[in-house]
C-alpha positions as CSV (number, residue, x, y, z in Angstrom):
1,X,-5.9,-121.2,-93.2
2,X,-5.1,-124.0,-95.3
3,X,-6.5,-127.4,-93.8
4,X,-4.7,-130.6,-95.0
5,X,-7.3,-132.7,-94.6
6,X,-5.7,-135.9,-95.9
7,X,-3.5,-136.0,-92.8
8,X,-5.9,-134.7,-90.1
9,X,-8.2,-138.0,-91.4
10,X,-5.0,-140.2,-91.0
11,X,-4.0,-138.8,-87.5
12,X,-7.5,-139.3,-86.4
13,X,-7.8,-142.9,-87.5
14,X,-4.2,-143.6,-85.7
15,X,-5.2,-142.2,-82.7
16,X,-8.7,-144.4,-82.7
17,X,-6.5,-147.0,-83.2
18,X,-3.7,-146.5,-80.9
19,X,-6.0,-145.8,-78.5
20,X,-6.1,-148.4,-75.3
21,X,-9.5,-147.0,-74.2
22,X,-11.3,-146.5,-76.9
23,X,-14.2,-148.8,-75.7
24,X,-15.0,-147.4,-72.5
25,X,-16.2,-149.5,-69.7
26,X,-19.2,-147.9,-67.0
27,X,-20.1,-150.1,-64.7
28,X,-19.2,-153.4,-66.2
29,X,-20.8,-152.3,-70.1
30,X,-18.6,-151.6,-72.7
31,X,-20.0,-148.3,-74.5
32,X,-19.6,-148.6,-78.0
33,X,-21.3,-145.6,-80.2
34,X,-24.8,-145.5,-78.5
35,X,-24.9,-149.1,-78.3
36,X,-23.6,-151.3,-75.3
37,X,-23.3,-154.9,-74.4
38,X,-22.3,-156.4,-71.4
39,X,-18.2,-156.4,-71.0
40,X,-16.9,-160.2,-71.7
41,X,-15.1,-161.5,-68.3
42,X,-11.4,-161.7,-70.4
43,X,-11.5,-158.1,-72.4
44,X,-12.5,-156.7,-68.6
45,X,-9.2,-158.0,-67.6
46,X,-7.5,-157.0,-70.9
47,X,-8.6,-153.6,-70.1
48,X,-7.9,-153.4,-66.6
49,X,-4.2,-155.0,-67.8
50,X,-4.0,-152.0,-69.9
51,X,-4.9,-149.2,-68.2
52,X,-2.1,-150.7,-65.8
53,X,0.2,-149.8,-68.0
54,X,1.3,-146.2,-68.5
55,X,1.1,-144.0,-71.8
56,X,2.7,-141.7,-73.8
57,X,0.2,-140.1,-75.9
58,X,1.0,-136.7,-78.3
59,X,-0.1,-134.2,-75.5
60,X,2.6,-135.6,-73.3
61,X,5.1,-133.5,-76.0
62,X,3.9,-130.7,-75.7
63,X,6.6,-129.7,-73.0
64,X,9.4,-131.7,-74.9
65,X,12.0,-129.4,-76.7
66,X,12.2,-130.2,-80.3
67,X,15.3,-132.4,-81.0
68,X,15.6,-133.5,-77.4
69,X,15.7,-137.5,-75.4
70,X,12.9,-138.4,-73.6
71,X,13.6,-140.5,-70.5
72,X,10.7,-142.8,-70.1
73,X,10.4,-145.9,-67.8
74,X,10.5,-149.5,-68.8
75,X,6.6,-150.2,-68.3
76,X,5.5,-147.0,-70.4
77,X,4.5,-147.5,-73.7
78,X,3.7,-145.0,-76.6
79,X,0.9,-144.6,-78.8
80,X,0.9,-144.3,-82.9
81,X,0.9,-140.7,-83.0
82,X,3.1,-139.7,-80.6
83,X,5.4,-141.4,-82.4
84,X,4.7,-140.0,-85.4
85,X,5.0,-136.3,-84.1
86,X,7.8,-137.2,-82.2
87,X,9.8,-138.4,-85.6
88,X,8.6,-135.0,-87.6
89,X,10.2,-133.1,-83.8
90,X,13.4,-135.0,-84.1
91,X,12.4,-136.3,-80.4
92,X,14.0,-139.3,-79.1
93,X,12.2,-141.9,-77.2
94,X,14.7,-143.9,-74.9
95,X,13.4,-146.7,-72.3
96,X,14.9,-147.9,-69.2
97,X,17.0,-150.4,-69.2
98,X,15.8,-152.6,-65.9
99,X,14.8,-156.1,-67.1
100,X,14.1,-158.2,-63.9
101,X,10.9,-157.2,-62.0
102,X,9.3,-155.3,-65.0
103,X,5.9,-156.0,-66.6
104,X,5.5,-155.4,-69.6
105,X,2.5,-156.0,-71.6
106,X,0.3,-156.7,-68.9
107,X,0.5,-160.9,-67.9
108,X,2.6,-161.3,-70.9
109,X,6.8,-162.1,-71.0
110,X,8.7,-159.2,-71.9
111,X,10.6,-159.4,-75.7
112,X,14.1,-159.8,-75.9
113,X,15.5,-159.4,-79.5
114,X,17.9,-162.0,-80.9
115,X,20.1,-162.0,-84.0
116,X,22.7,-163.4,-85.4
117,X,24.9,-163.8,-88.7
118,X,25.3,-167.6,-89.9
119,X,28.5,-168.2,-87.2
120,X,26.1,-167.9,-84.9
121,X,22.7,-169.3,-86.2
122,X,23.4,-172.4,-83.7
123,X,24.4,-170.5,-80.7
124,X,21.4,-168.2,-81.7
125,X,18.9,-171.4,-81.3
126,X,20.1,-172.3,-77.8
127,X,20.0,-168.6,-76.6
128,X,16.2,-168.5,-77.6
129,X,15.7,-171.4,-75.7
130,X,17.2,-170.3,-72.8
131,X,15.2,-167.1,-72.9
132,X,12.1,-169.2,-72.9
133,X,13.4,-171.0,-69.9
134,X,14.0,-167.7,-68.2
135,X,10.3,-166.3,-69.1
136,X,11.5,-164.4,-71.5
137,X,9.6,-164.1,-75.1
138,X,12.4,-164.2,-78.0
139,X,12.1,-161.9,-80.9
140,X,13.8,-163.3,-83.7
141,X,15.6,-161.0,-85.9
142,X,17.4,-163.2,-88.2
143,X,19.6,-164.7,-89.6
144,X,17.3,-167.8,-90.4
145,X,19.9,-170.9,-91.8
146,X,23.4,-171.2,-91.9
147,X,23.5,-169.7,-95.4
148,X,26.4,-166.6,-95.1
149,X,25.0,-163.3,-94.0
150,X,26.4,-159.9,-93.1
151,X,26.5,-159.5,-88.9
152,X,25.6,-155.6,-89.2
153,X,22.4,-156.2,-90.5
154,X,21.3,-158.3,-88.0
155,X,23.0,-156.1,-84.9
156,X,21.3,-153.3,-86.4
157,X,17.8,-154.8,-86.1
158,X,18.3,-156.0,-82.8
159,X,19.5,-152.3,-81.4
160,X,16.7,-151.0,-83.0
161,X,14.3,-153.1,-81.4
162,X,15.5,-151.9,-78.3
163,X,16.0,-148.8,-78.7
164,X,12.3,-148.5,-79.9
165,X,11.1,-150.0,-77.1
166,X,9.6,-153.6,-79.3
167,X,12.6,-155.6,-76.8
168,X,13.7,-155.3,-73.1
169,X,16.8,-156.7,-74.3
170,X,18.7,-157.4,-77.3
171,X,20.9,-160.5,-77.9
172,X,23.4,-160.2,-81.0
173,X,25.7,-163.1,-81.8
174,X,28.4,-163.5,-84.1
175,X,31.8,-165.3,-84.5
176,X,33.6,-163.1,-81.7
177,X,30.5,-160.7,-80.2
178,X,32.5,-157.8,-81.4
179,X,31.8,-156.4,-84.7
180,X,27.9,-157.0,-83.8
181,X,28.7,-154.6,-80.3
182,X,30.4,-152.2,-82.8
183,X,27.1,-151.8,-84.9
184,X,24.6,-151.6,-82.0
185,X,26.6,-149.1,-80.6
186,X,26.0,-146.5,-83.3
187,X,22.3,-146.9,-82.8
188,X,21.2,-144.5,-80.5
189,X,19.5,-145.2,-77.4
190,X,21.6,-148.3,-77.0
191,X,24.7,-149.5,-74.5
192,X,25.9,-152.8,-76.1
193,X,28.4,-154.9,-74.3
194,X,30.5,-157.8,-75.6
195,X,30.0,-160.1,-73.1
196,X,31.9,-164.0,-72.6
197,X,31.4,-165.3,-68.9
198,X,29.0,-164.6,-66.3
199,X,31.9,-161.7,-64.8
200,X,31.7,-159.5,-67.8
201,X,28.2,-159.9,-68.1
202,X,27.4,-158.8,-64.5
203,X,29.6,-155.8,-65.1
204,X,28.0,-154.9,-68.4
205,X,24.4,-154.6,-66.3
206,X,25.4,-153.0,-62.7
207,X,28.0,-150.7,-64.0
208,X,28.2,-150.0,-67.7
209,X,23.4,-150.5,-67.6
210,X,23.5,-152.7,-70.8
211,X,20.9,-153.2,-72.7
212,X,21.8,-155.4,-76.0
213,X,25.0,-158.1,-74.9
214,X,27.0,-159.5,-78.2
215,X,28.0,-162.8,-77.8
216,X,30.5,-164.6,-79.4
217,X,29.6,-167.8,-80.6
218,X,33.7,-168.7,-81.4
219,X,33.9,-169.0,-77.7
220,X,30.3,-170.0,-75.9
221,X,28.8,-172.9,-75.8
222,X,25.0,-173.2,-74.6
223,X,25.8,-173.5,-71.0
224,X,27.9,-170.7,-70.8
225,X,25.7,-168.7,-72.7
226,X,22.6,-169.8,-70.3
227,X,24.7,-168.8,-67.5
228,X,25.4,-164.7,-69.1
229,X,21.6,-164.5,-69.6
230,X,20.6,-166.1,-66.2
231,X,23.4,-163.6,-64.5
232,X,21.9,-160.3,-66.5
233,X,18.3,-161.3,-65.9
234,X,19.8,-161.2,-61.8
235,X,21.8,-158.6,-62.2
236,X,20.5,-154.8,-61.7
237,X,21.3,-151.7,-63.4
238,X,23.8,-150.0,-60.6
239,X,22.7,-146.3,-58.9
240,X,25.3,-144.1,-57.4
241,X,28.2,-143.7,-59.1
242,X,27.7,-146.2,-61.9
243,X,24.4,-144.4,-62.9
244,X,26.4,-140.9,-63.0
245,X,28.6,-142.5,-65.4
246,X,26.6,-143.6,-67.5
247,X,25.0,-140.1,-67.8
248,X,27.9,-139.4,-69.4
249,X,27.9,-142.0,-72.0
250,X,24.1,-140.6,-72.7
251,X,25.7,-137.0,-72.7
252,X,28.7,-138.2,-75.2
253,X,26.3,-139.5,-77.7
254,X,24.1,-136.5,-77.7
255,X,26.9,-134.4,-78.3
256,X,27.8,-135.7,-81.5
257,X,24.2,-136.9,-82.5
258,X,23.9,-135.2,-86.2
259,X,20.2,-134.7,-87.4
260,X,19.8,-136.5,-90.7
261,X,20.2,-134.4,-94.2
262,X,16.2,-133.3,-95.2
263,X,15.3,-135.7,-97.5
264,X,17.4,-138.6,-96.8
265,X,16.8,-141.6,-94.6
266,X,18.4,-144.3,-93.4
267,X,18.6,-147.6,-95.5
């Protein structure tokens, strides 16, 4: 039996450092090796934050079919190596889409990732702010002056942040919101909506479940843009019949989802 010990050494070390629990805590002493010292007040809390949160760790795949989407809530997050295995299985990770009422991180404000092209580098300023206001922490993406950039780039970064799990929500901005909708779209895991008044915007979250809005900065000012984000941080991802539908979308992009070529990644 050949033994690549190389990688075995590296999957170990991942998984010590993925690892929430690693320290464990008995009785108010954190147990490290065959040492222990008494557990500090704040990393008591951190640890109790964390094992709040749920886990996705490699044994959890061992019931996933190669190739296949896993469903997981907004709150669970997933450790080193299971993503690693989960790339080499061609298993998709794709989160929930609720924003409002979800805790991610423990005490700290859910991500939202922003970007923008250099039409909307101002627009893209304002939004972070507003996301601050909203409790909201923004993940800038780029573009980072006015200098000219290519809007694909930076829609692409955002999708991926979302559909990752880094973001709760992606913001892409652009002269008209729609060539930035067009690229997050062929990220998978992701529903972007073009989005420019608070109508459109609670449509794209109770029916169409949206997770990255493209905004166009040709037409929205700071106010109106503070009043989409408001209205999608309010505004629930619809059950019933809206959810049904959007099973469809899901099933539509599985359907023509093409493995990559062996050898060849994306740029």
């Amino acid at each position: 039996m050949n033994l690549d010990i190389r990688s075995i050494a590296m999957r170990a070390a991942r998984r010590a450092l993925a690892d929430p629990y690693a320290p464990t805590a008995r009785g108010g002493v954190v147990v490290l090796g065959s040492g222990a010292r008494p557990l500090d007040p704040t990393l008591k809390a951190q640890l109790a934050s964390a094992r709040s949160q749920p886990w996705v760790t490699e044994r959890c795949l061992d019931g996933a079919p190669n190739g296949s989407t896993v469903t997981l809530s907004p709150d669970v997050r997933v450790t080193a190596l299971a993503r690693e295995i989960a790339e080499d299985r061609g298993i998709r990770f794709r989160h929930g889409h609720q924003v409002q009422g979800t805790n991610f991180g423990g005490s700290h404000p859910p991500f939202v990732a922003v970007g923008c092209d250099h039409g909307g580098f101002d627009l893209k300023q304002e939004v972070m702010a507003s996301l601050a206001e909203l409790g909201y922490r923004p993940l800038d993406m780029g573009t980072r002056d006015r200098s000219a950039a290519d809007y694909p780039d930076f829609a692409r970064a955002v999708a991926e942040a979302v559909a990752d799990g880094r973001a709760v929500l992606g913001v892409c901005i652009d002269g008209a919101g729609i060539g930035s909708a067009m690229t997050a779209g062929k990220v998978p895991g992701v529903l972007p909506a073009n989005c420019w008044d608070v109508r459109t915007a609670a449509n794209a979250r109770e029916h169409n479940h949206a997770n990255v809005l493209c905004l166009g900065a040709g037409h929205l000012d700071r106010s109106s843009a503070h009043s989409i984000l408001q209205t999608v941080r309010a505004t629930p991802c619809g059950e019933g019949r809206h959810a049904r539908r959007v099973e469809k979308i899901w099933a539509t992009e599985t359907r023509y989802s093409k493995p990559s070529p062996e050898g060849i990644s994306g740029a």
